[in-house]
TORZA-698300 format. One record per residue (C-alpha): residue number from 1; x, y, z. Coordinates in pm, 1 decimal, padded with zeros to 6 digits. Layout:
<lumdos>
<lumdo><nr>NUM</nr><xx>X</xx><yy>Y</yy><zz>Z</zz></lumdo>
...
</lumdos>
This chain:
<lumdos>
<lumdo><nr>1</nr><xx>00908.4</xx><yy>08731.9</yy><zz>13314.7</zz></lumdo>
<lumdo><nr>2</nr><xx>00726.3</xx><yy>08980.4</yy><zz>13448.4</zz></lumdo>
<lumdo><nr>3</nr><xx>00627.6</xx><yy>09052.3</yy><zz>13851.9</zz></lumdo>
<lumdo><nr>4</nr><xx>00414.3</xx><yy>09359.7</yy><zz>14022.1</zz></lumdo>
<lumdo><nr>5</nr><xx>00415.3</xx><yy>09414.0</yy><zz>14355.2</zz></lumdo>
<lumdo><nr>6</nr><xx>00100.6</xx><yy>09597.5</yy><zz>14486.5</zz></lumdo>
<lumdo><nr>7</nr><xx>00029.8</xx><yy>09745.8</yy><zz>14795.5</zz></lumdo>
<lumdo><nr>8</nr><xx>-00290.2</xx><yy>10015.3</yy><zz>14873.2</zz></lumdo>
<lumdo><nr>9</nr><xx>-00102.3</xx><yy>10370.4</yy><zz>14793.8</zz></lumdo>
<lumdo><nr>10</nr><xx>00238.5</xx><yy>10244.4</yy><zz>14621.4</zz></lumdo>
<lumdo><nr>11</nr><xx>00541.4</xx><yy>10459.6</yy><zz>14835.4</zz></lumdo>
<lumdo><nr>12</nr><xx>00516.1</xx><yy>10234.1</yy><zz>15113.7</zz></lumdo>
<lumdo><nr>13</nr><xx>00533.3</xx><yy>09856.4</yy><zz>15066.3</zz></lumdo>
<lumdo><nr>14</nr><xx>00502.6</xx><yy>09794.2</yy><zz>14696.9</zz></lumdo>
<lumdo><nr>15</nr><xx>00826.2</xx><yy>10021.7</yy><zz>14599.5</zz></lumdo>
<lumdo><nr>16</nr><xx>01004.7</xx><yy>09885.3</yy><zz>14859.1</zz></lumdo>
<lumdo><nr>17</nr><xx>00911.8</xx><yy>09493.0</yy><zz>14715.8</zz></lumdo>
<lumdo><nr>18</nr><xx>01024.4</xx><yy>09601.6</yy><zz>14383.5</zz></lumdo>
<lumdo><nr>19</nr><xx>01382.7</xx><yy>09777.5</yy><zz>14490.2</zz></lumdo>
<lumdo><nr>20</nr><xx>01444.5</xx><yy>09478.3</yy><zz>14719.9</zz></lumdo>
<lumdo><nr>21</nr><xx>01334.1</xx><yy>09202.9</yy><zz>14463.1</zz></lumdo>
<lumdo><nr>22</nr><xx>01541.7</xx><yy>09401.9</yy><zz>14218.2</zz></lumdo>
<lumdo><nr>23</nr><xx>01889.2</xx><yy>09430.2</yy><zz>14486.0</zz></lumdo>
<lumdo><nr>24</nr><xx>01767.7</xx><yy>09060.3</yy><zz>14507.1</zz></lumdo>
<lumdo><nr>25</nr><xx>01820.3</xx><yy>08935.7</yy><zz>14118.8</zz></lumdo>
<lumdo><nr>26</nr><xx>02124.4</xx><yy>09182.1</yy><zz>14106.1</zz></lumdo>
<lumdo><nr>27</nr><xx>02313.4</xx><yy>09046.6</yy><zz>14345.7</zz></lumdo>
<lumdo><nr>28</nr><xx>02194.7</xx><yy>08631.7</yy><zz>14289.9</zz></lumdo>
<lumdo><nr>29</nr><xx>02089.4</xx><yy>08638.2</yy><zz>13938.3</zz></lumdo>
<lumdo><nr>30</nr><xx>02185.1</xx><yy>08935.7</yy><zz>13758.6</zz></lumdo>
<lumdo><nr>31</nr><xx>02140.6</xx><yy>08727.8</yy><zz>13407.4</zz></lumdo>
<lumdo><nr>32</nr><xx>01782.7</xx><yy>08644.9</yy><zz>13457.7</zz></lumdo>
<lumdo><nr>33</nr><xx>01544.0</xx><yy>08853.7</yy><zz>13242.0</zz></lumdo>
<lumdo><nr>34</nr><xx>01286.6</xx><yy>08972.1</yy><zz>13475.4</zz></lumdo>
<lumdo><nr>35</nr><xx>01149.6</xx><yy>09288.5</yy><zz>13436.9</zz></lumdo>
<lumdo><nr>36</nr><xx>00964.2</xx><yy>09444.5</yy><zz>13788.6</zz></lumdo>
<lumdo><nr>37</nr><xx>00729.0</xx><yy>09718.0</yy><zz>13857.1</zz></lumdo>
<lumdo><nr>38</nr><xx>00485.2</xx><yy>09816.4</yy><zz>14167.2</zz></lumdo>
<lumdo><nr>39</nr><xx>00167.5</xx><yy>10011.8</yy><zz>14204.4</zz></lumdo>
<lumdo><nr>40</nr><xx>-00120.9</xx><yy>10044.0</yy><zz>14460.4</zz></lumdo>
<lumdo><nr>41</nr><xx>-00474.0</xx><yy>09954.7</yy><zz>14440.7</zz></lumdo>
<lumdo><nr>42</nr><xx>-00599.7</xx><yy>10328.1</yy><zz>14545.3</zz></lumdo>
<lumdo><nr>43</nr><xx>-00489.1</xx><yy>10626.6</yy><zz>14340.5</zz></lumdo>
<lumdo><nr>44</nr><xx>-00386.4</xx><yy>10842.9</yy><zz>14678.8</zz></lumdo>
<lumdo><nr>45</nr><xx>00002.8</xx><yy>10942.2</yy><zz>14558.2</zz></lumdo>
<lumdo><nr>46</nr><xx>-00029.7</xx><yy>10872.9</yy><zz>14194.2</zz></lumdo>
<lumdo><nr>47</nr><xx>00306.5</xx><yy>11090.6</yy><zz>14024.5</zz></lumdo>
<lumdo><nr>48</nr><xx>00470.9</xx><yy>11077.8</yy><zz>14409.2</zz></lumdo>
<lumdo><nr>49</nr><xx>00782.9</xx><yy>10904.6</yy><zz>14476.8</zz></lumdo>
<lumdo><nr>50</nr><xx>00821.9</xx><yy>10676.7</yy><zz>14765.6</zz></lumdo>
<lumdo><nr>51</nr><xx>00760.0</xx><yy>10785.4</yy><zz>15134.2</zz></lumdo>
<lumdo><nr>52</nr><xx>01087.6</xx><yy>10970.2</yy><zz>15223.1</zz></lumdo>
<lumdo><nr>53</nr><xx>01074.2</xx><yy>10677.6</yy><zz>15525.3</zz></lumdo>
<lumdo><nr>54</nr><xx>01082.4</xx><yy>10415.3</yy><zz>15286.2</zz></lumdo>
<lumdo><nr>55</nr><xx>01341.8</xx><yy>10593.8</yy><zz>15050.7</zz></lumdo>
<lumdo><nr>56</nr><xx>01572.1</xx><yy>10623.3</yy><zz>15368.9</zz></lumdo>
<lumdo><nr>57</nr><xx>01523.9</xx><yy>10246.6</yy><zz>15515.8</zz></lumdo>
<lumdo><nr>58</nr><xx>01637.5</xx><yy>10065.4</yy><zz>15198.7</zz></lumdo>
<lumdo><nr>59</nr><xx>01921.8</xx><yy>10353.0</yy><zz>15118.1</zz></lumdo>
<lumdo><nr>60</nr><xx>02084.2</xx><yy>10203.1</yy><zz>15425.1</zz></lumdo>
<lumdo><nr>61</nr><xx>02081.7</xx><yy>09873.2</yy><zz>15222.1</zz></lumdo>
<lumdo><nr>62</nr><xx>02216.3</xx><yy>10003.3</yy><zz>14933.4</zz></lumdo>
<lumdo><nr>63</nr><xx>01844.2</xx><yy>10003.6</yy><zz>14721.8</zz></lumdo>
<lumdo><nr>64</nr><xx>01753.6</xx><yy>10303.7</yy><zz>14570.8</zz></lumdo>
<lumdo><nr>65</nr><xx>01396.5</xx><yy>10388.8</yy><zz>14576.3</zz></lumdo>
<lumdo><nr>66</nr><xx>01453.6</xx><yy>10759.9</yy><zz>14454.4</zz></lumdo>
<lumdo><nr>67</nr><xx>01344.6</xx><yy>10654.1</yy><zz>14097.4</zz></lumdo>
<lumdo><nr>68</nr><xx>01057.5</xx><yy>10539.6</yy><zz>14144.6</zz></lumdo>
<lumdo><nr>69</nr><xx>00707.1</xx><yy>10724.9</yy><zz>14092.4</zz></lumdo>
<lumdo><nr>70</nr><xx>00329.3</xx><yy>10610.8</yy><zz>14228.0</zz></lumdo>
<lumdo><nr>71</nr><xx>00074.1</xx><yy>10469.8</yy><zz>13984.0</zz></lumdo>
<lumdo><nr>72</nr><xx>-00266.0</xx><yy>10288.0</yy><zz>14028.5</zz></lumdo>
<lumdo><nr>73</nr><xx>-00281.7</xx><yy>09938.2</yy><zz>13927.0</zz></lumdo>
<lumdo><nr>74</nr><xx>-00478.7</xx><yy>09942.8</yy><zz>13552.5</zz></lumdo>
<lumdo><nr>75</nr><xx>-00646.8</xx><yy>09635.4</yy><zz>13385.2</zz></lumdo>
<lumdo><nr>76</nr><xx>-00423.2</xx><yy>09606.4</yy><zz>13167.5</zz></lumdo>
<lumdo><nr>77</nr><xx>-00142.4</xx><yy>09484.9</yy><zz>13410.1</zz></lumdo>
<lumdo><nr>78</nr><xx>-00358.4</xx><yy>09156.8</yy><zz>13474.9</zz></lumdo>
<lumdo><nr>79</nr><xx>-00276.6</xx><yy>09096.6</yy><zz>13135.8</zz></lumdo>
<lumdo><nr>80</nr><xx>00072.8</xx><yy>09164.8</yy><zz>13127.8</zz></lumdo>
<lumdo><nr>81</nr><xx>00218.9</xx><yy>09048.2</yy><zz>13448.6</zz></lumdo>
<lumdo><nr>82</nr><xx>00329.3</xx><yy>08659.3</yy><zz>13529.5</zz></lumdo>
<lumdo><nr>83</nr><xx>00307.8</xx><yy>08758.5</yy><zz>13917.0</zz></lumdo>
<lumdo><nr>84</nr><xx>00160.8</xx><yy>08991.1</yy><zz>14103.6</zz></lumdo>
<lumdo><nr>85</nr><xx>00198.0</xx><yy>09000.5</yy><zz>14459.5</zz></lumdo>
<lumdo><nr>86</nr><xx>00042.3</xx><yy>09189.4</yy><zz>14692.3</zz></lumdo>
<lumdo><nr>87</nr><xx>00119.7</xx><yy>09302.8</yy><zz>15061.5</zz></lumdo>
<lumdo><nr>88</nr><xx>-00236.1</xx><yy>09172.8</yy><zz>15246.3</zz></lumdo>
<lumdo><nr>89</nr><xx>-00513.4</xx><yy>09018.0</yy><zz>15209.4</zz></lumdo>
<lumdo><nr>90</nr><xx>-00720.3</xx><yy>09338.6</yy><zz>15130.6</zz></lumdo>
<lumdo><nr>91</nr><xx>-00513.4</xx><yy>09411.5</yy><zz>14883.0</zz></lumdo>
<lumdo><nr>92</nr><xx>-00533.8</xx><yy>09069.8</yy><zz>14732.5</zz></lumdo>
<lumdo><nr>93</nr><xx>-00914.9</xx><yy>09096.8</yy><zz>14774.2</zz></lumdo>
<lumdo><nr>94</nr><xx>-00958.9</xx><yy>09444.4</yy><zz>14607.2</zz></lumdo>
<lumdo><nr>95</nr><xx>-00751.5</xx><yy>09279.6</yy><zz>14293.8</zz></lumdo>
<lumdo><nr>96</nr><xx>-00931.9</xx><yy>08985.2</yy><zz>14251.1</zz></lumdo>
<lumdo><nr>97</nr><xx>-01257.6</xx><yy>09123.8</yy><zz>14216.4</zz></lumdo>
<lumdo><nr>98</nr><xx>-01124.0</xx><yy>09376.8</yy><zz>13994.5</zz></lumdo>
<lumdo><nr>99</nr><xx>-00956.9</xx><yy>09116.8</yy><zz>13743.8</zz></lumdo>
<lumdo><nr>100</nr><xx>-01125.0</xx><yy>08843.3</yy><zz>13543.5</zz></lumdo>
<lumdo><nr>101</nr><xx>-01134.1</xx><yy>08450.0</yy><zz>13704.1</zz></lumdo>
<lumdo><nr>102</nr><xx>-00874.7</xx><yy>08384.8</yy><zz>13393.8</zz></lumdo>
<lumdo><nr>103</nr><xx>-00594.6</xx><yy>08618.9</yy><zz>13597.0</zz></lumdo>
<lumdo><nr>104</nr><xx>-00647.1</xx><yy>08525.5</yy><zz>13983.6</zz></lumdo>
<lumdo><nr>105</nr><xx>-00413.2</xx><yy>08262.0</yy><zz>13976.0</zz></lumdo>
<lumdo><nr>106</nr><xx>-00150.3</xx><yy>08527.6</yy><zz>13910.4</zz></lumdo>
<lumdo><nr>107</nr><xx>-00236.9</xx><yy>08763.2</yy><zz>14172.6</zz></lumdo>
<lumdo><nr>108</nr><xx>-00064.9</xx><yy>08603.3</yy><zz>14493.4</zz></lumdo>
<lumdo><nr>109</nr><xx>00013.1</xx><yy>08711.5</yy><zz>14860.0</zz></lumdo>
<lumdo><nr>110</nr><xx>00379.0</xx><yy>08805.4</yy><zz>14849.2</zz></lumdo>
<lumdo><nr>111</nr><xx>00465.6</xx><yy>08637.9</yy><zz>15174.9</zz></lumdo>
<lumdo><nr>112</nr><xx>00352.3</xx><yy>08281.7</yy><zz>15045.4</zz></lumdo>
<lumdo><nr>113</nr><xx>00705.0</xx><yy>08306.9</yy><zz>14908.6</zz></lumdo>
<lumdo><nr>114</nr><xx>00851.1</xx><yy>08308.8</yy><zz>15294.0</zz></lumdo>
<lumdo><nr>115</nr><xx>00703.3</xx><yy>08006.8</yy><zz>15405.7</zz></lumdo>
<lumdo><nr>116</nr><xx>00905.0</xx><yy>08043.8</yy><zz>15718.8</zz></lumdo>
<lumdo><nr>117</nr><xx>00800.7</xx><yy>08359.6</yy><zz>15837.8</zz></lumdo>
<lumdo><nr>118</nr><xx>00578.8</xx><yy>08415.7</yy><zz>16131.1</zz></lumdo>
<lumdo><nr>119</nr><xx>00290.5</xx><yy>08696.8</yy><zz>15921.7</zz></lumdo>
<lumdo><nr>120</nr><xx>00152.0</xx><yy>08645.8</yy><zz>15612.2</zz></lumdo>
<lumdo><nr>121</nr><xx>00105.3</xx><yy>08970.1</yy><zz>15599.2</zz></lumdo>
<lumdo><nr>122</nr><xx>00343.7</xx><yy>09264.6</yy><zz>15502.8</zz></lumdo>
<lumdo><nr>123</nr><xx>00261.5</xx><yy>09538.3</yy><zz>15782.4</zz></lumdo>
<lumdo><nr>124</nr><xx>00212.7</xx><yy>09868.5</yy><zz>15675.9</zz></lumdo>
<lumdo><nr>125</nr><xx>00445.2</xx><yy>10090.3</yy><zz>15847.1</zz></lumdo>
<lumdo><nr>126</nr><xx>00291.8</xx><yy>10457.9</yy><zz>15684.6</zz></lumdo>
<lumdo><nr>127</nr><xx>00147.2</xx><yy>10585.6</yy><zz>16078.5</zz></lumdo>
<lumdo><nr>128</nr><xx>00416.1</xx><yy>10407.5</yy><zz>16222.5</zz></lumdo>
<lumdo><nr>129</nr><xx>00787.9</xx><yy>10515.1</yy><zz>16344.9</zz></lumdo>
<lumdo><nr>130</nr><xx>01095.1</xx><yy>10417.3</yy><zz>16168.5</zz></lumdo>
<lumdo><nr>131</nr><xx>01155.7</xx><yy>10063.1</yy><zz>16288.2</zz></lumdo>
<lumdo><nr>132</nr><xx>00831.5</xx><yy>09937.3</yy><zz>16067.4</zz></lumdo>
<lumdo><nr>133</nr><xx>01017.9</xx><yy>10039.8</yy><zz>15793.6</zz></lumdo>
<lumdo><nr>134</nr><xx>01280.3</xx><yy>09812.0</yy><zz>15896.7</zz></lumdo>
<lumdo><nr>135</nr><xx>01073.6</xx><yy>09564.4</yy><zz>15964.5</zz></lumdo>
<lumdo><nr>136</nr><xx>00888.4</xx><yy>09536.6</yy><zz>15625.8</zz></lumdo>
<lumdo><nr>137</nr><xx>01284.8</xx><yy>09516.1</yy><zz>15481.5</zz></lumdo>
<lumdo><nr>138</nr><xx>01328.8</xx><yy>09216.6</yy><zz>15636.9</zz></lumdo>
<lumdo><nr>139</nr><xx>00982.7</xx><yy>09055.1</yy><zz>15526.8</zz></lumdo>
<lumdo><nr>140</nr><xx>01070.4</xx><yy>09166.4</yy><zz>15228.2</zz></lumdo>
<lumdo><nr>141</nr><xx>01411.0</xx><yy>09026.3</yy><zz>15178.9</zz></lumdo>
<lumdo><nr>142</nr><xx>01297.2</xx><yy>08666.7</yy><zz>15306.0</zz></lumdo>
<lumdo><nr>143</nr><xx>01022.1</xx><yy>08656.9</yy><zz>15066.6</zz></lumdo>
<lumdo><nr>144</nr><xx>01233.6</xx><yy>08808.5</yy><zz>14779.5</zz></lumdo>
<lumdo><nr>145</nr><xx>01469.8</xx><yy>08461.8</yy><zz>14866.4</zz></lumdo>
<lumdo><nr>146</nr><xx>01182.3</xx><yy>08244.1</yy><zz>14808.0</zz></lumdo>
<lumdo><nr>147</nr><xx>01020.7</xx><yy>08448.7</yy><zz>14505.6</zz></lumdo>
<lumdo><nr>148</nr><xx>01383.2</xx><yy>08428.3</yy><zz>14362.3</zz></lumdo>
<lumdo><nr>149</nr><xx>01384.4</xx><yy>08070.1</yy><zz>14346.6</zz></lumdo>
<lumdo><nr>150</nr><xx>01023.4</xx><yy>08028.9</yy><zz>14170.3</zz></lumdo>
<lumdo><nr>151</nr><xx>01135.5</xx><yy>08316.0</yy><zz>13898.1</zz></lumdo>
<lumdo><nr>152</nr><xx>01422.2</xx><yy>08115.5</yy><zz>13851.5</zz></lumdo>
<lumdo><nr>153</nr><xx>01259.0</xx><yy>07790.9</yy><zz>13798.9</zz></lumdo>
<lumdo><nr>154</nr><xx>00982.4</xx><yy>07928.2</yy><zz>13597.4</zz></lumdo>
<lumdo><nr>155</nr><xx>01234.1</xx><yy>08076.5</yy><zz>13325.6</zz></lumdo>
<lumdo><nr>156</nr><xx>01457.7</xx><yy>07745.1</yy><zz>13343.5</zz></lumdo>
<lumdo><nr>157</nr><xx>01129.5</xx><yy>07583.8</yy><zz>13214.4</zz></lumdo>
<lumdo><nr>158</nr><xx>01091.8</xx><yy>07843.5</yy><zz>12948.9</zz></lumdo>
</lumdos>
């Protein structure tokens, strides 16, 4: 299986889906076969790694984000991915019209996978202070629970 996580510039939100989806499956499901990338929808920091902020907030949670380098989403990755999950509704927007009708059903707000959680939305914390970085951690870990449990189904019916 095969998820993307896609935010608008890719060292904010995106990487920091992907390392905490990945710490995720590590830690709960290190066997399943899931293979997870992230990229943005604007081609601002293509080649840059994650926002030093970002790098920093999920170090303290033992991710590393250090890895990882900025890319633009392509049209090829409608093709490829299973899931991809985006960060807001502009984002979701912006992919949609840019994929054909066959592939919308893949693209998906990432926080429909934390029913529980009071946004639907994954904040961007780029203009903000340190705490928003935090906060989009914890959005992301309850919606990496939830997307956990749907990978794992999906390959038990493979």
């Amino acid at each position: 299986m095969r998820i993307l996580f896609v935010c608008m510039g890719n060292i904010c939100r995106s990487p920091s889906a992907a390392g905490m989806f990945r710490h995720v499956l590590a830690q709960r499901a290190p066997e399943a076969l899931v293979e997870v990338d992230s990229a943005g929808t604007h081609d601002y920091h293509v080649g840059a790694p994650p926002d030093r902020r970002a790098i920093e907030a999920a170090r303290r949670r033992g991710i590393d984000l250090s890895s990882l380098r900025a890319r633009q989403v392509s049209s090829q990755d409608f093709e490829r991915f299973d899931l991809i999950l985006v960060m807001d509704e502009e984002n979701l927007a912006a992919l949609r019209s840019r994929a054909a009708p066959k592939y919308h059903e893949r693209i998906r707000l990432l926080m429909d996978y934390a029913p529980t959680a009071t946004m639907r939305r994954v904040p961007d914390p780029y203009y903000g202070g340190p705490l928003g970085f935090e906060e989009v951690l914890d959005l992301l870990e309850e919606a990496s629970e939830g997307l956990l449990q749907e990978v794992l189904s999906r390959l038990d019916a493979r």
